[in-house]
C-alpha positions in Angstrom: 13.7 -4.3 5.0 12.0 -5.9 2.0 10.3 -3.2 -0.4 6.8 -4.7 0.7 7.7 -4.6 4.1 8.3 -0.8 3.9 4.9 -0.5 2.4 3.0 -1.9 4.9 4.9 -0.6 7.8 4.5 3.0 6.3 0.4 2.9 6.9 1.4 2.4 10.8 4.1 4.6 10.8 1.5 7.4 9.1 -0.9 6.3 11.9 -3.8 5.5 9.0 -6.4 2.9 9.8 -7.4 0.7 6.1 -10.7 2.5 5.9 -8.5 6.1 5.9 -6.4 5.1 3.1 -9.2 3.7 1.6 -11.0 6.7 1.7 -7.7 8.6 0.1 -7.2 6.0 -2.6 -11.7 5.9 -3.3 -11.8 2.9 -2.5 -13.2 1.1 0.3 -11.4 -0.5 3.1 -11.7 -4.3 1.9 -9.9 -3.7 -1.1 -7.1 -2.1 1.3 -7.1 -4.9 3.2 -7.3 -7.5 0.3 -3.9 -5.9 -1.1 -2.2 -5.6 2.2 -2.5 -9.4 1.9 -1.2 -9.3 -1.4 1.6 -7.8 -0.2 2.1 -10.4 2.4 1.5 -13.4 0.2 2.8 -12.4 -3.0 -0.5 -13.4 -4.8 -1.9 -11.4 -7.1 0.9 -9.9 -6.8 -0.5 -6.0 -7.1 0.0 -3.5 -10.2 2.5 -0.5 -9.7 -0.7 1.6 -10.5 -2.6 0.4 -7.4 1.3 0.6 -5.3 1.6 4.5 -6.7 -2.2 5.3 -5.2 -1.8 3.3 -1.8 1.8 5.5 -1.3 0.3 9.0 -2.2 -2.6 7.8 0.4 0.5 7.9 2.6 1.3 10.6 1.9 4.9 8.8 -0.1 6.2 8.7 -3.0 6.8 5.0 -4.8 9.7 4.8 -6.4 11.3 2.2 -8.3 15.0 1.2 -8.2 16.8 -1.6 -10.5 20.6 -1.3 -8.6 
């Protein structure tokens, strides 16, 4: 599964609407939803800052791997 995939399918898998991880990140649930699409589309493509807060929201950790 793609690394974005994983991202995206981890807020369902956590059972989390946008406005709950909104809430968790302080932000509000258009921005959630505005980088979901990111996520999807590739552009803007989002920072590793905003990745790291939407995973703890998750209750994840982010890691990044160069194998």
């Amino acid at each position: 599964m793609p690394a974005f995939d994983a991202i995206l399918a981890a807020r369902r898998e956590a059972g989390l609407t946008q406005a709950e991880v909104a809430e968790r990140m302080g932000t509000k649930a258009p921005a959630v939803a505005r980088l979901e699409q990111a996520l999807v589309t590739g552009r803007p493509s989002p920072s590793l800052a905003t990745l790291n807060r939407y995973a703890r929201a998750l209750g994840k950790k982010l890691e990044v791997r160069l194998v």
